[in-house]
N, C-alpha and C positions, 0 to 999 in steps of 0.2 A: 726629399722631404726634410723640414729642418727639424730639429730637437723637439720643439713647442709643440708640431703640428703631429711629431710621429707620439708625443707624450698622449697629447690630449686624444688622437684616435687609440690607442690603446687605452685611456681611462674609460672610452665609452663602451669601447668591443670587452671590457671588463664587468661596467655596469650591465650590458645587456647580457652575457654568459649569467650573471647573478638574476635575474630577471626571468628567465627564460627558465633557469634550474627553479627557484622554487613558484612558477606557473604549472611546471610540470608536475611538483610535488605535491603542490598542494597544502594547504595548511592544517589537516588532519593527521589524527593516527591510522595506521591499517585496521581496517574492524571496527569503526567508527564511524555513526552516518551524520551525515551532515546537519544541521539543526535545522526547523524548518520543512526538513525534507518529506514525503509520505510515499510510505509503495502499495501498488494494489494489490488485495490477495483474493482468492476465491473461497468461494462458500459452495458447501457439498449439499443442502436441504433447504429447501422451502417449505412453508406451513400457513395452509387458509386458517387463522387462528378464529374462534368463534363468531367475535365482532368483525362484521365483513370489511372495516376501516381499517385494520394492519396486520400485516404481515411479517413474519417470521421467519429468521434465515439464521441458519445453522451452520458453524464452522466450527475447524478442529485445531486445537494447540499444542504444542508438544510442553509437558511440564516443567521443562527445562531450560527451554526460549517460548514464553507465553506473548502474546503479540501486545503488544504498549499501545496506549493511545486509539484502540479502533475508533477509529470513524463510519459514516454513511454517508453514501448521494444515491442519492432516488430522483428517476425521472420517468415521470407516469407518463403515458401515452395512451391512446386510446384502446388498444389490444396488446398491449406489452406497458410493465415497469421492469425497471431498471436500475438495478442495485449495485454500486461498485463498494467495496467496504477497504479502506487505508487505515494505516496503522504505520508506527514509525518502523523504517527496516530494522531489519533484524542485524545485528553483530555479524560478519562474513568470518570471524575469528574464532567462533563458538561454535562448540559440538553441541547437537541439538539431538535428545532421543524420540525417536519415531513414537512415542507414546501419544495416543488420542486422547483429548479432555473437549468433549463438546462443549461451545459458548454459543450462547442465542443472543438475538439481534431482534426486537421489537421495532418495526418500522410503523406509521402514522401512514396512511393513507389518506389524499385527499376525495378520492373515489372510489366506492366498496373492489374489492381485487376482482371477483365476477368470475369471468371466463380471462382474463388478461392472463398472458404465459409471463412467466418471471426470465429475466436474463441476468446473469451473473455478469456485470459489467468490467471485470478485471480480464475476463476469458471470451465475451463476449457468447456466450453459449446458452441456451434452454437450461432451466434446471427444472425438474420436475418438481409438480407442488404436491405433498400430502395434507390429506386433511384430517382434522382433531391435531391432540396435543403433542407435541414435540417426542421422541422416548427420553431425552433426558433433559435437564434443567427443571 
């Protein structure tokens, strides 16, 4: 191979080692979520709240890393809704204390809750429903 051709393959097996390292790296910090991004979390209580049009779900935060941003998606069906609740992730870099802080969650129903069972859609699992008011909030 002559000069020109061994030059120019090694500029390119240079650009691609450069290419391929920050692919791999990423353009984040460690402990940083990406913008955009949402994780699902679960919720520990359901609540037939008076008005038979919404329902109430109950999760827990720790006061230390309190969850950002929650969201809802609700998908009613005809013997089951379907609640997944996002929220931007959490810091993977931060100590977080196991401490409980209940937050409620007022959902809008398009059809009274009735007899439908609730699914926590992050876990996909039954949550049982209580009825009257929440114990806290």
């Amino acid at each position: 191979m002559n000069r020109k051709r061994w030059a120019a393959v090694a500029a390119v097996v240079a650009v691609l080692a450069i290419l391929i390292g920050v692919a791999l790296s990423g353009d984040r910090t460690e402990g940083t979520p990406s913008p955009g991004v949402r994780e699902a979390f679960g919720f520990d209580a359901a609540y037939a709240d008076p008005n038979p049009m919404v329902l109430v779900v109950r999760y827990g935060d720790s006061s230390s890393c309190p969850s950002k941003a929650v969201r809802h998606a609700v998908v009613q069906e005809v013997d089951r809704v379907v609640v997944t609740l996002t929220r931007t992730p959490m810091p993977t870099d931060q100590a977080c204390t196991s401490d409980y802080g209940a937050k409620l969650v007022q959902i809008s129903l398009t059809a009274p809750l009735g007899s439908r069972i609730v699914i926590d859609g992050s876990r996909n699992t039954p949550v049982p429903i209580s009825t009257g008011l929440p114990p806290f909030g």
